[in-house]
MARROKE-772890 format. One record per residue (C-alpha): residue number from 1; residue in one letter; x, y, z. Coordinates in pm, whole numbers, always signed. Layout:
# MARROKE-772890
R resi resn x y z
R NUM a X Y Z
...
This chain:
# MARROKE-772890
R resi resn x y z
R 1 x +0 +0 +0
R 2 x +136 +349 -59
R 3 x +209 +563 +153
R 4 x -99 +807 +39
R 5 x -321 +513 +54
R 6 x -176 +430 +409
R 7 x -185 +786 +535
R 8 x -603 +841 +389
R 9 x -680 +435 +582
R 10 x -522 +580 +909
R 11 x -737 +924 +844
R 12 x -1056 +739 +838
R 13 x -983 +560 +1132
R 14 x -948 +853 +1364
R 15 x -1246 +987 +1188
R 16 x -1403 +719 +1282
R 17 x -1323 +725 +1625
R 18 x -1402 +1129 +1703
R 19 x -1712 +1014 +1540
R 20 x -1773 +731 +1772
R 21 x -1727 +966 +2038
R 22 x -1932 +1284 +1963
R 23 x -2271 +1086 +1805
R 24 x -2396 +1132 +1902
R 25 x -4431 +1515 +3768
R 26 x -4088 +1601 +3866
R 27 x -4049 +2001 +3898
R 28 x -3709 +2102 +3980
R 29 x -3625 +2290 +4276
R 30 x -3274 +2326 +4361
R 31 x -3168 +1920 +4358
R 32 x -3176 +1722 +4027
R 33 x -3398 +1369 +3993
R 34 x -3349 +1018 +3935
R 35 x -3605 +848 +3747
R 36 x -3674 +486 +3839
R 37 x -3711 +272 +3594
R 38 x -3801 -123 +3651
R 39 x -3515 -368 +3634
R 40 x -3702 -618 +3416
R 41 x -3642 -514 +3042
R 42 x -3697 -692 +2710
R 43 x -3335 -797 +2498
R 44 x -3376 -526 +2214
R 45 x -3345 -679 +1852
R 46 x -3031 -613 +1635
R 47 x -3116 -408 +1337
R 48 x -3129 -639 +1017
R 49 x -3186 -415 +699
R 50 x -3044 -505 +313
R 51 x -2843 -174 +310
R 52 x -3033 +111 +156
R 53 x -2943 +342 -117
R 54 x -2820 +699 +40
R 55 x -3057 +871 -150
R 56 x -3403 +653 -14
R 57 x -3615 +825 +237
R 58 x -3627 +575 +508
R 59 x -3847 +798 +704
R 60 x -4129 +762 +488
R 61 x -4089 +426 +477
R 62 x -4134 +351 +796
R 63 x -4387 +606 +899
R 64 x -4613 +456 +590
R 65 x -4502 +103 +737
R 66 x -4664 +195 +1083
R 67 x -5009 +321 +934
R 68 x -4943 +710 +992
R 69 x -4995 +980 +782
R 70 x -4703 +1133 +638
R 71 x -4609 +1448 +483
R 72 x -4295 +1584 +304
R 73 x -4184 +1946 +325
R 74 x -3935 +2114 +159
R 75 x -3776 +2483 +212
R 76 x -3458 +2677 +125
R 77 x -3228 +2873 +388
R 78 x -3119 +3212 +357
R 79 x -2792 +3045 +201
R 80 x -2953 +2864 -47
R 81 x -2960 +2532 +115
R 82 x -3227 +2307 +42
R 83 x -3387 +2125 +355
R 84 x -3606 +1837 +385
R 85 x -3903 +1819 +685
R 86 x -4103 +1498 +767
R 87 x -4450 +1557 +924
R 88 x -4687 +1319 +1094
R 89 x -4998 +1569 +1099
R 90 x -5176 +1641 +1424
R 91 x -5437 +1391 +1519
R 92 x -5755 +1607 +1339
R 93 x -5588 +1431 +1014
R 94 x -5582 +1069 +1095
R 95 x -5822 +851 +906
R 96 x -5924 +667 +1197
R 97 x -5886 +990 +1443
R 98 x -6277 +925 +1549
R 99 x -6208 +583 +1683
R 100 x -5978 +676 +1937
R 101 x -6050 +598 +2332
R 102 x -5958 +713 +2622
R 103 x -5927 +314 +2718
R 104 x -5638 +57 +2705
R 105 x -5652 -316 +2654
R 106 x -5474 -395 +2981
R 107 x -5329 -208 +3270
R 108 x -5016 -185 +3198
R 109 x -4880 +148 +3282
R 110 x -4670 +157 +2996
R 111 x -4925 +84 +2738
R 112 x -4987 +380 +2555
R 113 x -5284 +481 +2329
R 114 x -5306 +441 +1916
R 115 x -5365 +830 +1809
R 116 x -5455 +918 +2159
R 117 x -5776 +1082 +2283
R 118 x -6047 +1150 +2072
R 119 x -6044 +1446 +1851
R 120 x -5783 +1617 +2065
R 121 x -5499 +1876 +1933
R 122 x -5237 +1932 +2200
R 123 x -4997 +2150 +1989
R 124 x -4679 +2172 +1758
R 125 x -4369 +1983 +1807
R 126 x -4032 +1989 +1650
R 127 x -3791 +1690 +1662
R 128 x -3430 +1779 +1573
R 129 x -3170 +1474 +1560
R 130 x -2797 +1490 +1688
R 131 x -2432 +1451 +1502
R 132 x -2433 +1219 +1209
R 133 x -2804 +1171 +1268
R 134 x -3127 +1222 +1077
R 135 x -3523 +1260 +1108
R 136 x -3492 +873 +1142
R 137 x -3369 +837 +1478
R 138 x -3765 +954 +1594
R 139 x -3887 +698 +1392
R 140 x -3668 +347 +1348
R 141 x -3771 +227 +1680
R 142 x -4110 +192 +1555
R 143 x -4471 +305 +1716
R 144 x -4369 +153 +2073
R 145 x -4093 +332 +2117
R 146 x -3999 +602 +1839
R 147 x -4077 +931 +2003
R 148 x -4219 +1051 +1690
R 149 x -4476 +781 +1682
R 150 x -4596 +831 +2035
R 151 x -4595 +1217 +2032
R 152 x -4854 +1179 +1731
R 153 x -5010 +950 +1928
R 154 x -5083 +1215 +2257
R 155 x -5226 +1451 +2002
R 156 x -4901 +1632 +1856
R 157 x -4829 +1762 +1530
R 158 x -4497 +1601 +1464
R 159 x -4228 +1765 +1243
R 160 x -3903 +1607 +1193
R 161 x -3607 +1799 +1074
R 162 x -3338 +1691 +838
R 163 x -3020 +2019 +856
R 164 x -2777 +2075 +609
R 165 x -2579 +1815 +504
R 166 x -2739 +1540 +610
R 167 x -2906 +1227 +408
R 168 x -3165 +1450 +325
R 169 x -3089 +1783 +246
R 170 x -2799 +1732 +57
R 171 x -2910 +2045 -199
R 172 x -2793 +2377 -267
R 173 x -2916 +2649 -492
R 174 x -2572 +2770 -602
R 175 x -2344 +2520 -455
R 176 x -2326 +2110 -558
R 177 x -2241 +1830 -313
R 178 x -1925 +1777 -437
R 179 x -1762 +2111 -384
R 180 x -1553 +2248 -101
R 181 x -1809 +2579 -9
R 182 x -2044 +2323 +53
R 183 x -1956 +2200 +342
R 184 x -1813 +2470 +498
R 185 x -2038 +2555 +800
R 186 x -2030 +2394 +1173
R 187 x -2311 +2348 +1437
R 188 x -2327 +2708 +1420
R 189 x -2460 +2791 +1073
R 190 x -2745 +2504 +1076
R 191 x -2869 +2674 +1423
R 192 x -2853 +3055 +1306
R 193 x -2992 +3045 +979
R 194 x -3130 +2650 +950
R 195 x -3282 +2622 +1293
R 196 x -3447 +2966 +1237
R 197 x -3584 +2875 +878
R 198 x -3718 +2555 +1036
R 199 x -3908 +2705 +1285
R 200 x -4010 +3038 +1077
R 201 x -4172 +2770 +815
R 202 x -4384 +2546 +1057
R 203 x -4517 +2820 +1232
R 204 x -4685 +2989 +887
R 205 x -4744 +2646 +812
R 206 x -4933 +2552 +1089
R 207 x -4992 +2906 +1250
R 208 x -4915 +2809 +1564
R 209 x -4891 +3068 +1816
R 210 x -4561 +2849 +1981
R 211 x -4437 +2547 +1941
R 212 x -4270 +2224 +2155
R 213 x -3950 +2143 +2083
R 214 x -3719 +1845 +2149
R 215 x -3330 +1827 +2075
R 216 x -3118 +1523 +2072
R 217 x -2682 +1562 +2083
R 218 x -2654 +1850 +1908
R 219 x -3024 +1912 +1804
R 220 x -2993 +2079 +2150
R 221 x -2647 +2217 +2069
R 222 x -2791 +2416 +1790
R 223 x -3149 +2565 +1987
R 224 x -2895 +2667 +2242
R 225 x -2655 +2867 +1908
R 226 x -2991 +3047 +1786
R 227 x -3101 +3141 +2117
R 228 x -2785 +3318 +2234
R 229 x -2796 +3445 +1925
R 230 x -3139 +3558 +1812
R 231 x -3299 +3563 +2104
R 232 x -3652 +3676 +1996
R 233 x -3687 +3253 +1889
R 234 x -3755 +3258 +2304
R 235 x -4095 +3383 +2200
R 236 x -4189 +3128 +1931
R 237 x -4095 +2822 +2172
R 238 x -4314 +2734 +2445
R 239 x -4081 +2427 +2551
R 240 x -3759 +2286 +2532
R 241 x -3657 +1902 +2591
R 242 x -3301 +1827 +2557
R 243 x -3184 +1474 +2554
R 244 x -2822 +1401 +2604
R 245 x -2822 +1755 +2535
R 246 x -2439 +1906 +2468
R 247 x -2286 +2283 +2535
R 248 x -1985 +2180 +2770
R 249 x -1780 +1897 +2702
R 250 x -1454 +1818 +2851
R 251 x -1456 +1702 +3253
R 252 x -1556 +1317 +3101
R 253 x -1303 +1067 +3273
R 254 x -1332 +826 +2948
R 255 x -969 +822 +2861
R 256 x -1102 +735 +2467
R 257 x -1297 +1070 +2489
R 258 x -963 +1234 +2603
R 259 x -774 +1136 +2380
R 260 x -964 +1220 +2115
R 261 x -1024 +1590 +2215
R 262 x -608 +1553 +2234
R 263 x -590 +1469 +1883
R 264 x -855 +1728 +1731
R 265 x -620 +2005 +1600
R 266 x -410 +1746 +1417
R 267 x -686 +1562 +1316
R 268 x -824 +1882 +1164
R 269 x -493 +1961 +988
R 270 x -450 +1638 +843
R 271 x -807 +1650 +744
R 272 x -762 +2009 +557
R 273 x -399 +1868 +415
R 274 x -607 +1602 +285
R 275 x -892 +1877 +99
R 276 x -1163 +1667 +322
R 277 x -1486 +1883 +359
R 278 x -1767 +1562 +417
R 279 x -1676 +1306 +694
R 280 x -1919 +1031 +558
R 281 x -1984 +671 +792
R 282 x -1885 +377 +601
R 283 x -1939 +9 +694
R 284 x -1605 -37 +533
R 285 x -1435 +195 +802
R 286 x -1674 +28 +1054
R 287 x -1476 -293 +962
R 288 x -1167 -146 +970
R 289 x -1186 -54 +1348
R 290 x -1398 -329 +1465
R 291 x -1235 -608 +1329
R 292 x -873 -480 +1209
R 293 x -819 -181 +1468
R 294 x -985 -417 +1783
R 295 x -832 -703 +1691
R 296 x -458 -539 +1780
R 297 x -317 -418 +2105
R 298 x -602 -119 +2132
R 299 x -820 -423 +2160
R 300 x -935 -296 +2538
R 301 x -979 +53 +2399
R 302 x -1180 -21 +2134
R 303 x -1407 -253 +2349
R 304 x -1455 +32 +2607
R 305 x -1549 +261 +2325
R 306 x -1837 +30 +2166
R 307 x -1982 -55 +2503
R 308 x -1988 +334 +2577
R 309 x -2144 +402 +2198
R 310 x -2418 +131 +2241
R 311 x -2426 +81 +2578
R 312 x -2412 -308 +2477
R 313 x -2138 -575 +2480
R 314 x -1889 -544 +2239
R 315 x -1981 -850 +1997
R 316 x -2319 -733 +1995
R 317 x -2193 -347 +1919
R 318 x -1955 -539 +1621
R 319 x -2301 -647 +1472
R 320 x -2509 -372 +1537
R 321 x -2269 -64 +1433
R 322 x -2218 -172 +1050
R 323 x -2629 -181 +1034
R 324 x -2693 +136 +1125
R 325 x -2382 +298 +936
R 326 x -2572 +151 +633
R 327 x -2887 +234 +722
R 328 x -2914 +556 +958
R 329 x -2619 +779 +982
R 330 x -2501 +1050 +787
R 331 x -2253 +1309 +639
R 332 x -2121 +1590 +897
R 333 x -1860 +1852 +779
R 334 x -1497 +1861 +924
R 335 x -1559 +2147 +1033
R 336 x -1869 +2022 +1222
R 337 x -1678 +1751 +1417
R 338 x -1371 +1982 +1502
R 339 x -1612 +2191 +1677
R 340 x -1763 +1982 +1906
R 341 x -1354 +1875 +1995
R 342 x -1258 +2208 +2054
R 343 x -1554 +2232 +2292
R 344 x -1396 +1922 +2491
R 345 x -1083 +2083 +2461
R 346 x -1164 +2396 +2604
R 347 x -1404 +2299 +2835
R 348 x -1591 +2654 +2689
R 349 x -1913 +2667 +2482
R 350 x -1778 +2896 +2192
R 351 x -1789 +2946 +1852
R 352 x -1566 +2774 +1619
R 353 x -1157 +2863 +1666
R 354 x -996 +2896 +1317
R 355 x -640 +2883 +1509
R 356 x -566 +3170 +1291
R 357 x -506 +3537 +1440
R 358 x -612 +3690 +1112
R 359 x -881 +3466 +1068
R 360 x -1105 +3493 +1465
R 361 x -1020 +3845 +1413
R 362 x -1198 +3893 +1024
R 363 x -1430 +3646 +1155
R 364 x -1527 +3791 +1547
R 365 x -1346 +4150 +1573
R 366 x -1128 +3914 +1838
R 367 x -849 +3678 +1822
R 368 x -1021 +3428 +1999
R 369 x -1363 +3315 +1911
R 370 x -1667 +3439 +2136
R 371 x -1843 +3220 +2389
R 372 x -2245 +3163 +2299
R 373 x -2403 +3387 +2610
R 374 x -2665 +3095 +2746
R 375 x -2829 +3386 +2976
R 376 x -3021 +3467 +2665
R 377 x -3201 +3131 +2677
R 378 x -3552 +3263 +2888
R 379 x -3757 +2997 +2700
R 380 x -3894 +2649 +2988
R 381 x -3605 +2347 +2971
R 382 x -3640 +2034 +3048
R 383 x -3272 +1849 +3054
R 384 x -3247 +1459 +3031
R 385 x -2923 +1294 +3131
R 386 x -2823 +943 +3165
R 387 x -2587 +816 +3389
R 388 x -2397 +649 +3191
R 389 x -2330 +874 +2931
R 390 x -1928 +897 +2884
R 391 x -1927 +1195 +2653
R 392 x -2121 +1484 +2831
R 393 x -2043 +1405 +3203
R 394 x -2314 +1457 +3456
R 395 x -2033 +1739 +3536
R 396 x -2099 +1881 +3242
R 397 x -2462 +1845 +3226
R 398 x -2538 +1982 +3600
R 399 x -2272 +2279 +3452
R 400 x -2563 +2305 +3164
R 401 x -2834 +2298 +3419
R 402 x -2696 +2579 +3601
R 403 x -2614 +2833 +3346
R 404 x -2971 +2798 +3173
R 405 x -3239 +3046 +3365
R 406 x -3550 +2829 +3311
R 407 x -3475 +2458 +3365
R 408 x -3797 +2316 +3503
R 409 x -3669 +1966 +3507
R 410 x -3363 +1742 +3544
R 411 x -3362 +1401 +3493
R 412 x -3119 +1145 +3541
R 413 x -3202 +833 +3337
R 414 x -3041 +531 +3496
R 415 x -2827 +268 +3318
R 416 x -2857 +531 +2987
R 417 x -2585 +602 +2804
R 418 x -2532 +888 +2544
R 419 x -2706 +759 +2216
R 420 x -2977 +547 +2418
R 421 x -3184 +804 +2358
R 422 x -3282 +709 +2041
R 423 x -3206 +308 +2017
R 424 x -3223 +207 +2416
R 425 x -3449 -64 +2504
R 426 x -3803 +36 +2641
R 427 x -3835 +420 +2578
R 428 x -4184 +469 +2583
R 429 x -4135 +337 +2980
R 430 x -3793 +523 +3046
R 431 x -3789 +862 +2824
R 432 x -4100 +921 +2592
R 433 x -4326 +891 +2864
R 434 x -4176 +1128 +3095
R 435 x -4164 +1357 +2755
R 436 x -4566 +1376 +2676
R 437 x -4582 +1444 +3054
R 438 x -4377 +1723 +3114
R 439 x -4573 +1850 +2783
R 440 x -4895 +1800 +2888
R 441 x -4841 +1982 +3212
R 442 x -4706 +2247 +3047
R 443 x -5016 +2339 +2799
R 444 x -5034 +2600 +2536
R 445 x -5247 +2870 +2695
């Protein structure tokens, strides 16, 4: 092998790995809450899917494949990026909307109800996925469990949103795929001028007075960029639920998670060396680290790292990893991933460091880039953290909790780790539930 190839293998390996690593009644008053969740839970099923073509909407698929309406919605960003929403419409819509009960075939607490109560509208919601994620994470745990499913369910309007870059909104008006402009933005362009679009175009959609919203990784990341920085989106959100929800990074004791905030600034100079601009999951770099990579003296490391990524064991994470590279994840930008590592480097919740002089100060007025002012955020929060999540610390997330102005709730979620939010056994029982609560006893007036 060259020593180009050679170089380009070891690349994708470290992407890999930062991508491993960065995926992705209880009224609070003064302490933070444990929810308890029973210890008897059901083996989840390993994802088994011919792999799909990059271009399919899976989220149709499976929304059709459950029996609820769905609508596709497309708009363009100040930038000329072309964005793709999913809707499940509220429950006024659904063709069998006039046979829903207020009853349940058993009494299990956990049971919920097929399009909810009769003829009843509860309000808006927006569902926006984390890193290397898409509208598809609300969905591919099917009506049980996917949160989109069960929101439509309690009488929401579900939208799902798809930013730029991702599987599906891979368009600009001026700009193709392939080209270098493209995919130069961060965290911070999709939640100043994509978040804002989003919300601007459900709202004259829907005309909504407010709407709920719930953030997963760095869905929350970017509600958090748009609200220090156009603060006047306080007024068009009547709720905020953050899951795993990520503004500091950096007080983790994962040694993997260390390391790789280490290696960020010469990961980011190979990368540029390299003229990367898309960091795309591959099963074939899957391969490469769980079977080449895990198979050599890191063995241990790479073990810890798939247990802390699925929360599973690691033959089971082997098996289950290539899947949903094929099927669910991705495209970020370099610049996108560097971010969040400069955030666990600097232990600061800042804008994106060109470690250039000349650059922060054309960019900021400043040499060093500007930290996002969370006193701006007035808008109700509701923060969900599990335990075991190795990449935002419960450090970091109490550090969260206490620079926000409005949290209403913190939850710990035991035995949840930082991307069982979206593919953890039973969460209708351990998450969603506690979601349509905290919504429902928070009404639109």
């Amino acid at each position: 092998m060259s020593s180009k190839l050679l170089t380009k293998a070891v690349v994708r390996g470290l992407i890999l790995v930062q991508f491993v690593l960065l995926s992705h009644t209880v009224a609070f008053n003064g302490t933070h809450n444990k929810v308890a969740i029973d210890a008897t839970t059901t083996p989840a099923t390993v994802w088994k899917r011919t792999p799909i073509e990059y271009d399919r909407d899976l989220v149709i698929e499976l929304i059709e494949a459950a029996d609820y309406p769905i609508e596709k919605h497309v708009l363009t960003t100040s930038d000329g990026y072309i964005l793709k929403l999913h809707r499940i419409p509220d429950p006024m819509q659904f063709p069998s909307a006039e046979q829903g009960t207020n009853t349940k075939d058993t009494d299990d607490p956990d049971e919920q109800l097929r399009f909810g109560p009769m003829k009843t509208f509860r309000g808006t919601v927006l569902l926006v996925p984390g890193l290397f994620s898409t509208a598809v994470d609300f969905v591919v745990t099917g009506p049980e469990n996917g949160l989109a499913f069960v929101l439509a369910d309690a009488g929401y309007d579900v939208w799902l949103a798809n930013v730029r870059g991702s599987r599906f909104s891979r368009k600009n008006v001026k700009m193709n795929v392939a080209d270098s402009e493209f995919w130069d933005f961060s965290f911070h362009e999709i939640g100043t001028i994509d978040l804002p679009a989003i919300i601007d175009y459900i709202v004259r959609e829907t005309n909504a007075p407010k709407i709920f919203y719930v953030g997963h990784n760095q869905g929350m990341t970017d509600l958090f960029v748009l609200l220090s920085s156009k603060p006047r989106y306080n007024r068009k959100i009547h709720h905020a639920i953050g899951l795993a929800s990520i503004a500091y990074l950096g007080t983790t004791e994962n040694r993997v998670v260390r390391r790789a905030a280490e290696m960020t600034d010469k990961l980011y100079g190979t990368l540029r060396a390299l003229n990367i601009h898309e960091l795309k999951p591959s099963p074939d770099i899957v391969r490469l680290l769980s079977g080449v990579v895990c198979a050599s003296d890191m063995n241990e490391l790479c073990g810890e790292m798939l247990r802390g990524f699925l929360g599973m064991t690691v033959d089971r994470s082997r098996t289950l990893l290539p899947n949903i590279v094929d099927d669910l994840l991705t495209s970020v930008s370099t610049r996108q991933l560097i971010h969040f590592g400069q955030l666990m480097q600097t232990k600061k919740f800042q804008q994106f460091d060109y470690r250039n002089y000349a650059i922060n100060t054309q960019k900021y007025g400043q040499a060093k880039p500007p930290e996002y002012n969370l006193t701006r955020v007035r808008l109700p929060v509701s923060l969900f953290h599990g335990v075991n999540d190795f990449i935002t610390s419960t450090k970091d997330a109490v550090r969260l909790k206490d620079e926000l102005k409005n949290v209403k709730n913190f939850l710990e979620i035991p035995d949840m780790n930082h991307i069982g939010f979206v593919y953890a056994d039973r969460l209708y029982a351990r998450v969603n539930r506690k979601i349509i609560e905290i919504f429902n006893e928070n009404p639109l007036a």
